[in-house]
N, C-alpha and C positions, 0 to 999 in steps of 0.2 A: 865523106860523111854522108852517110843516110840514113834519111825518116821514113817508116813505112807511110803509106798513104793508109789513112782510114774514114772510111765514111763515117757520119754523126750517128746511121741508124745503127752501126756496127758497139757503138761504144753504151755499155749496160751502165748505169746510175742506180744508185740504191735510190730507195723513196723513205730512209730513215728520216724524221723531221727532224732538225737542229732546235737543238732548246736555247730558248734566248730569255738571259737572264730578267729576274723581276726587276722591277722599275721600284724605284726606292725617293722617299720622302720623308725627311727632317733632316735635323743637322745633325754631323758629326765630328768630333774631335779627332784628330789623329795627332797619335803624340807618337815618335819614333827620331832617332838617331842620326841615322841612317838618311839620309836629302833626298836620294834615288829613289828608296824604297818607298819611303813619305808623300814622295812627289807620284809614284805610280801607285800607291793606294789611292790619293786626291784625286789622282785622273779617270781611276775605274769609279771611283765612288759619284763625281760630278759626272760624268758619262751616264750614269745609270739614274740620275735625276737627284742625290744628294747634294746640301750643301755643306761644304767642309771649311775647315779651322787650323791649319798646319802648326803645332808644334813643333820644335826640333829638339827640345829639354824640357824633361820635367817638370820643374821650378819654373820657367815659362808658362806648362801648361795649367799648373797648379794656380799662378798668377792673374791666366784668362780666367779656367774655370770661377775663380772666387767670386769674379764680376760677373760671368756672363752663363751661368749654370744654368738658367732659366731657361735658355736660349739653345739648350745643345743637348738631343734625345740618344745621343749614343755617342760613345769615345772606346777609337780601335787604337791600343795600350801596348807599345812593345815593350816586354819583359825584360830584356837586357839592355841599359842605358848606361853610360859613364856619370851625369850627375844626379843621377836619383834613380835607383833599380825601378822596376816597373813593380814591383810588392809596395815599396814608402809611397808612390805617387799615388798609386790606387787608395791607400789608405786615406793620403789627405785628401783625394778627389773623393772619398764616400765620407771622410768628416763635414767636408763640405756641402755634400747633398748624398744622403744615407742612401737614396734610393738608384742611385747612377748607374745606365747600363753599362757594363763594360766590358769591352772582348777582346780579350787578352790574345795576344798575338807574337810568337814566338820564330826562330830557323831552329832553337832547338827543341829537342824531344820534349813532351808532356813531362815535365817533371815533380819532383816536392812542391817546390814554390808554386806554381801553376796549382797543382792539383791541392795545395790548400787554400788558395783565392779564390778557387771553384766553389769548393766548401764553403767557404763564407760568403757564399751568395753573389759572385761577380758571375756575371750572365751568360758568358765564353769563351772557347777558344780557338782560334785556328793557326792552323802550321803555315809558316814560310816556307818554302814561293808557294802564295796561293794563285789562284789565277779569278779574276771576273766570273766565273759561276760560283764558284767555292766560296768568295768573298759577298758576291750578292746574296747571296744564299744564308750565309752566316748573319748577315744584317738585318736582312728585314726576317729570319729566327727571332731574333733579342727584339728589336721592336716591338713585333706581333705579341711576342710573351710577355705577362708583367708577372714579374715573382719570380722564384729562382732558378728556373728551368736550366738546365746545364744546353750551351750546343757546340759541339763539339766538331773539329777537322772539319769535313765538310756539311756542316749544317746538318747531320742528322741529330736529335733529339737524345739523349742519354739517360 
């Protein structure tokens, strides 16, 4: 087995800067299925200076929200759930508070359902596996915007 020897001065580095995600503040809901998934949005999201609220069902999050809406500036919303699709939950999360951000967050494709919750004013969307830029990015979009600005994949504006 052999290593070539190389000097340090030998070896070229690019001077691209790494972008490091924004730093994010308010709470967020994360309602999703999925425990892994849930559990790795929480970690990116409190990582990044978020505080979070784990749902695992619907009904659940519909239950926190009623009490504690006041308390929670943004809810990242999985669309495919077994006891309440992520369309009924949205619904009663905006009976509850009409103005609620929310960023829809899918593995599959922009579809109907997505792109008519768009329409009616829910604040985003991003695609599964996102990663910590694409997520932070997404977040503090909805935040900063009040009203119904669409932001879509990865946080760019539509």
């Amino acid at each position: 087995f052999y290593l070539p020897s190389v000097l340090c001065e030998d070896v070229q580095t690019k001077d691209e800067p790494v972008a490091i995600p924004s730093e994010g503040t308010g709470h967020v809901l994360i309602i999703d299925d999925e425990k892994e998934v849930a559990e790795a949005a929480q970690a990116i999201l409190e990582f990044l200076g978020y505080t979070t609220t784990l749902c695992l069902e619907g009904r659940e999050a519909v239950a926190f929200y009623r009490e504690f809406s006041h308390q929670v500036d943004l809810v990242l919303l999985d669309m495919v759930m077994p006891d309440m699709s992520g369309s009924e939950c949205c619904a009663e999360l905006r009976r509850i508070w009409p103005e609620s951000k929310i960023l829809l967050c899918t593995g599959y494709d922009r579809n109907h359902a997505v792109q008519e919750l768009l329409n009616q004013g829910v604040a985003g969307f991003i695609q599964k596996p996102y990663d910590v830029d694409a997520l932070a990015h997404a977040c503090a979009d909805v935040l900063k915007h009040h009203g119904s600005t669409e932001v879509c994949l990865s946080g760019s504006q539509v």
